[in-house]
C-alpha positions in Angstrom: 0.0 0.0 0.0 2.8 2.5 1.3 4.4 1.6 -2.7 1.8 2.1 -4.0 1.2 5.7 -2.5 4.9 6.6 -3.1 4.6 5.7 -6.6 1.3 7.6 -7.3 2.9 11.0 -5.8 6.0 10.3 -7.9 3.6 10.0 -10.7 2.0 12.9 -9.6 4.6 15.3 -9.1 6.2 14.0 -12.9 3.3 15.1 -14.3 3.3 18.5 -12.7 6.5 19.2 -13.7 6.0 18.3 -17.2 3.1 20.4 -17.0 5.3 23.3 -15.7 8.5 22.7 -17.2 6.8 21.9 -21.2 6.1 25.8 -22.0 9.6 26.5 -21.0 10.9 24.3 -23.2 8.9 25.2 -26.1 9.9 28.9 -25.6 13.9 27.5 -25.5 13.5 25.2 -28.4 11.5 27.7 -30.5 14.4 30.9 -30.0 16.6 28.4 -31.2 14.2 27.2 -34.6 15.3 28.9 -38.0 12.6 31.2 -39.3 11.4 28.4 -41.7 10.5 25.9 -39.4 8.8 28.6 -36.5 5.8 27.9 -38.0 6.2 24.8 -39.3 3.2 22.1 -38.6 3.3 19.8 -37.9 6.1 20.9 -35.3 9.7 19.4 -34.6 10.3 18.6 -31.4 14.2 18.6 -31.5 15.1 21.5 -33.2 18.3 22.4 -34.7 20.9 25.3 -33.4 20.3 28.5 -35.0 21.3 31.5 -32.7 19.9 33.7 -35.7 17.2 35.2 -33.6 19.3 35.7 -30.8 21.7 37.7 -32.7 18.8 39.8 -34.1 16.8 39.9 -31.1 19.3 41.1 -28.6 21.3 43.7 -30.8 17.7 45.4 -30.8 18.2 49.2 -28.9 14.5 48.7 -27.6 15.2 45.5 -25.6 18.8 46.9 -24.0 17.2 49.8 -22.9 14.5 47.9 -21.5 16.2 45.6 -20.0 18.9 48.0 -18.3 15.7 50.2 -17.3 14.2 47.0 -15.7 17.5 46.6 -13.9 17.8 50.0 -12.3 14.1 50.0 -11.4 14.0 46.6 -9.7 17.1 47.2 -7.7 15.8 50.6 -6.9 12.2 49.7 -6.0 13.7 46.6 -4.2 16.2 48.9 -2.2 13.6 51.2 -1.1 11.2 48.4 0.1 13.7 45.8 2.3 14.7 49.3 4.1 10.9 50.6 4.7 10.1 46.8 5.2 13.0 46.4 8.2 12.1 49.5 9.7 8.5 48.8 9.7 8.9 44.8 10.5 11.0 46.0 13.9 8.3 48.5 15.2 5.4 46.3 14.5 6.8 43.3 15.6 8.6 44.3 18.4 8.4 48.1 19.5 4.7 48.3 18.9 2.6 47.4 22.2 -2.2 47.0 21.5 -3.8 46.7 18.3 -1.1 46.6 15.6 -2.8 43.9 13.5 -5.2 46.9 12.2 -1.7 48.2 11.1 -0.5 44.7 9.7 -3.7 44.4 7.7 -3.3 47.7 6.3 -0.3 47.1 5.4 -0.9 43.6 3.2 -3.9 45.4 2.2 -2.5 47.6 -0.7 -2.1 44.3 -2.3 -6.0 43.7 -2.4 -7.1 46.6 -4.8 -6.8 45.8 -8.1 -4.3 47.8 -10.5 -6.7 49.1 -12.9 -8.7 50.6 -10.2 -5.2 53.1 -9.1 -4.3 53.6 -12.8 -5.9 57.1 -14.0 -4.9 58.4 -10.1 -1.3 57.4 -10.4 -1.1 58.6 -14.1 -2.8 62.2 -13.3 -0.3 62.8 -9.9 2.8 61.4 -11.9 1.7 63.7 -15.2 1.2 66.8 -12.4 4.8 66.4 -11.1 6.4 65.6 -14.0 7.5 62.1 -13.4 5.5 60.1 -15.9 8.1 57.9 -18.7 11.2 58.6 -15.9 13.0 55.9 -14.0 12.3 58.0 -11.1 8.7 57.7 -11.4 8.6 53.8 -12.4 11.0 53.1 -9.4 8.3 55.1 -7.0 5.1 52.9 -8.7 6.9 49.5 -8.4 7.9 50.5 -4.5 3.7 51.1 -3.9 3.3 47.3 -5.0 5.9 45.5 -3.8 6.3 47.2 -0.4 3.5 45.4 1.3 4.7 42.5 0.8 7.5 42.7 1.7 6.4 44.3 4.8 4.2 41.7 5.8 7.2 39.0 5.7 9.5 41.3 7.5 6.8 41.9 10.2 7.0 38.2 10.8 10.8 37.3 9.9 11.5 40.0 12.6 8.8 38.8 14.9 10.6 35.4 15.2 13.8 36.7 16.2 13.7 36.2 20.4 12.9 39.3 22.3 15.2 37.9 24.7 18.2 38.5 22.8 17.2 42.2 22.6 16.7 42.4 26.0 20.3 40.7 26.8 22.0 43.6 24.4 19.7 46.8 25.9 21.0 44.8 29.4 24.5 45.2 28.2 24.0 49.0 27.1 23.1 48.8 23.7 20.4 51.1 22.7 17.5 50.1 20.2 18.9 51.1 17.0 22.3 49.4 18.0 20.3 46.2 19.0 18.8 46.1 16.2 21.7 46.5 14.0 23.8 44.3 16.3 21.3 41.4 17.0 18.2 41.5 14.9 19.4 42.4 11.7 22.0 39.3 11.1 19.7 36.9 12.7 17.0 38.1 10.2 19.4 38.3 7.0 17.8 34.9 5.5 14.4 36.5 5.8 15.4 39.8 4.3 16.9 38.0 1.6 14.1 36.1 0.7 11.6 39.2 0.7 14.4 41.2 -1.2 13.7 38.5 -4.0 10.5 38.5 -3.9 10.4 42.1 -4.6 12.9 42.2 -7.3 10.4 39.5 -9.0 7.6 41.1 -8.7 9.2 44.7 -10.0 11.0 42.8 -12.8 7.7 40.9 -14.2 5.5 44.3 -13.7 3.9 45.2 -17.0 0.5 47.0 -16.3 2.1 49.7 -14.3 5.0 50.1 -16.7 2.8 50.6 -19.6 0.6 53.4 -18.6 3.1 54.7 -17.4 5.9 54.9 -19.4 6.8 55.5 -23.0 10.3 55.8 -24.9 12.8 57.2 -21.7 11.9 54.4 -18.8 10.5 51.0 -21.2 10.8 48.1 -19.3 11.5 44.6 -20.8 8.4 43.4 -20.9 7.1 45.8 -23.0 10.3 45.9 -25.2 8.8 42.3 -25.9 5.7 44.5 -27.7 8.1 45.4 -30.4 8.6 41.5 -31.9 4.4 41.7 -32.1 3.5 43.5 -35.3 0.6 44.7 -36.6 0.1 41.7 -39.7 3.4 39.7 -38.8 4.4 37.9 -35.5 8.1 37.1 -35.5 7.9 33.9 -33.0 11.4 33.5 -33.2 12.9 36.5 -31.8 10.1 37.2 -29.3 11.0 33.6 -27.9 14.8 34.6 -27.8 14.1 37.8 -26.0 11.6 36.6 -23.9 14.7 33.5 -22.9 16.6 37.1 -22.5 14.2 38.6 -20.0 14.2 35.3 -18.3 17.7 34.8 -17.4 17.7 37.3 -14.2 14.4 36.0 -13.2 16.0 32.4 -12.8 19.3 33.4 -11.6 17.7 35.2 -8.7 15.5 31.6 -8.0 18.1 29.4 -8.4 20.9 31.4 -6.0 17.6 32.2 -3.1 15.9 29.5 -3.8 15.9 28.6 0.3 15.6 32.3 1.2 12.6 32.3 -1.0 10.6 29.1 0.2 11.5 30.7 3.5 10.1 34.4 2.7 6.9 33.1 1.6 6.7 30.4 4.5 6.9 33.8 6.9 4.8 35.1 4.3 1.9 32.8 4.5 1.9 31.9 8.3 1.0 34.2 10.6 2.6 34.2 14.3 
């Protein structure tokens, strides 16, 4: 009975990860088909090695700029929330004394409105102070959605550090901030790692955001994708190498904090 089980999750799990894994590969295998056989039907599986839309895709000016503007604005916007995220994880979850899970659900609650329903708002005050299709602006936008989030983990990464060990340092003279920098933040690193990647995901993959509010000085790679879409031609080739192109820092940052990850949304998730 217990092989039997074993082999129906194995089972299982093979067949989500086909399931997960199979789009990936088609996008791979297809950046790496010649033009001719893009559309070819019925398809081949194995494909040959032609880097041809590689070369064209990634000496484009569009998806460079993109993707170095998608660089600056995810670090940015990911900067700017672990630092409002610490700050406000250590007062809620361990200067903060009554009712501050009004102030935690506030927090995780900028998450809950949809984007559309912010859109004209945030495009009329960014028009009005002159930050609309600036690096600046996009950087400010992506820090209002990620910086709940991150929040929210910190709160609780924080949390589980042991008010004890505070205690011991403010015992031995340290004050908060030095206990804190001391004692809370080192303890708390694999946490802040782990919301730190989350946010640079979520900033990285951000497209609604970045398209009404941006244009030719802050495009972000996904939209530099927009430009292999034409209006009667769709050149699957080169949209499947630069979309592998726009992948690469997506998986590099999953497959260096994978365990600070798991352990982000663990806090994340469970609450206490």
């Amino acid at each position: 009975m217990m092989r039997r089980r074993s082999w129906l999750a194995w089972l299982t799990l093979g067949l989500f990860a086909v399931w997960s894994l199979f789009p990936l590969y088609w996008l791979l295998a297809t950046s790496f088909k010649a033009p001719v056989e893009v559309s070819r039907i019925p398809p081949r599986w194995l494909p040959g090695w032609d880097p041809s839309a590689y070369t064209t895709a990634l000496a484009s000016p569009q998806l460079q700029a993109g993707i170095l503007h998608s660089f600056l604005i995810a670090f940015g916007a990911t900067a700017i929330s672990v630092i409002c995220g610490v700050l406000a994880g250590y007062a809620l979850g361990h200067l903060a004394t009554g009712r501050t899970d009004r102030y935690e659900f506030w927090v995780l609650s900028s998450r809950m409105a949809p984007p559309v329903a912010v859109a004209l708002p945030f495009f009329l005050i960014f028009r009005a102070f002159g930050l609309q299709d600036t690096i600046l602006g996009l950087t400010l936008a992506h820090v209002v959605l990620v910086v709940g989030v991150v929040t929210w983990i910190l709160i609780e990464t924080l949390r589980g550090v042991p008010h004890d060990l505070v205690e011991s340092a403010l015992l031995d003279g340290c004050s908060y901030a030095s206990a804190f920098r001391r004692v809370m933040l080192p303890l708390a690193m694999p946490g802040i790692a782990g919301a730190a990647s989350i946010a640079f995901l979520l900033s990285w993959n951000e497209f609604f955001f970045s398209l009404i509010l941006s244009d030719a000085n802050a495009t972000t790679s996904p939209l530099a994708l927009y430009q292999f879409v034409g209006f009667q031609t769709l050149d699957l080739g080169q949209l499947a190498a630069a979309s592998c192109a726009v992948l690469v820092p997506t998986a590099l940052v999953v497959g260096f904090f994978q365990k600070q990850l798991v352990s982000g949304l663990t806090m994340g998730a469970v609450k206490g």
